[in-house]
N, C-alpha and C positions, 0 to 999 in steps of 0.2 A: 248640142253640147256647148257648153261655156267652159273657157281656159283660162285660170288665175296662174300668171309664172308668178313667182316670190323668189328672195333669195341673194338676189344681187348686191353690191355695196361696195367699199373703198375696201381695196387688202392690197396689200407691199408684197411687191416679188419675192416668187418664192410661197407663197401663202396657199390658202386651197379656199374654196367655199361652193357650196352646194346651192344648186337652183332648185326649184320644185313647180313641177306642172299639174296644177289640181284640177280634174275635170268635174261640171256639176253639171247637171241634167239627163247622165245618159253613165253605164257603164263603161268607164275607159277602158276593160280589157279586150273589149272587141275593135280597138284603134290601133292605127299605123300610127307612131309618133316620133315626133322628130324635133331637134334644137335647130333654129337658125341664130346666127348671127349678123348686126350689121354693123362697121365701125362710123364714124364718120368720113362722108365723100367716098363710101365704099356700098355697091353691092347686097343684098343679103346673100349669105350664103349657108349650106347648110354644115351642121356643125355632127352631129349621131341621129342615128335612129333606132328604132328597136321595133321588130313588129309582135303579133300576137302571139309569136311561139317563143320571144323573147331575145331571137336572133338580134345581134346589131352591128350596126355600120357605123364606122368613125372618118372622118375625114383624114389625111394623112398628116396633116401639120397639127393633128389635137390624138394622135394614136399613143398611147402608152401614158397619157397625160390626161385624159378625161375618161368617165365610166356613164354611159347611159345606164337605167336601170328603172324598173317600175315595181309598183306596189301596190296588188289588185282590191287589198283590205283598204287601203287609202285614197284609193282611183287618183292616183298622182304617178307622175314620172318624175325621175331626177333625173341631174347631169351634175353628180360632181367632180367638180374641177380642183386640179393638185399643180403644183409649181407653176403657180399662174408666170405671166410673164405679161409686160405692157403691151407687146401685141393683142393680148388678149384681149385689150379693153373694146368695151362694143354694149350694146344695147342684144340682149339676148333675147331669143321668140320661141315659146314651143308652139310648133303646128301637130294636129291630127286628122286624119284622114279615114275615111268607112263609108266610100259613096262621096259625098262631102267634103270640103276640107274647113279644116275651123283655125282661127290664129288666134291666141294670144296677146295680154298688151305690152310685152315688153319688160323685162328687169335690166337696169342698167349694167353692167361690172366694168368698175377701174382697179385698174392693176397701175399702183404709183408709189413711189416711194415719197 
């Protein structure tokens, strides 16, 4: 499977915007998927997940502020994001997982005033 993220871009605190994970080659509803993030001089780390029954996991410093969510007519996942904050800026990944793992290239998001 191949992973197109889209999405990313410059938005002022406070702002929201939505990433999108498009899978080609393969049925993305039989994938584990997940956002990482990395900022700069930082780590990747993972940001939600959601698996195949739709269950998801949020990090705790993005809980009540981001929404994983997927879309099996579109074979894409999202993650969008609401009252961003300049923390938030980072170079965003979606990874899947089915035996496998596959990454993504990356959308950037700055959060600047």
């Amino acid at each position: 499977v191949q992973l197109q993220a889209s999405g990313g871009g410059l938005v002022q605190p406070g702002g929201s915007l939505r990433l999108s994970c498009t899978a080609s080659g393969s049925s993305f509803s039989d994938y584990f998927v997940a956002w990482y993030r990395q900022a700069p001089g930082n780590e990747r780390g993972l940001v939600a997940t959601i698996n195949i029954r739709g269950d998801t996991h949020y990090t705790d410093s993005v809980k009540g502020q981001f929404t994983i969510s997927r879309d099996g007519s579109k074979n894409t996942v999202y993650l969008q994001m609401t009252d961003l904050k300049p923390e938030d800026t980072a170079v965003y990944y979606c990874n899947a997982k089915r035996g496998w793992e596959y990454w993504g290239q990356g959308t950037q998001v700055t959060v600047s005033s």
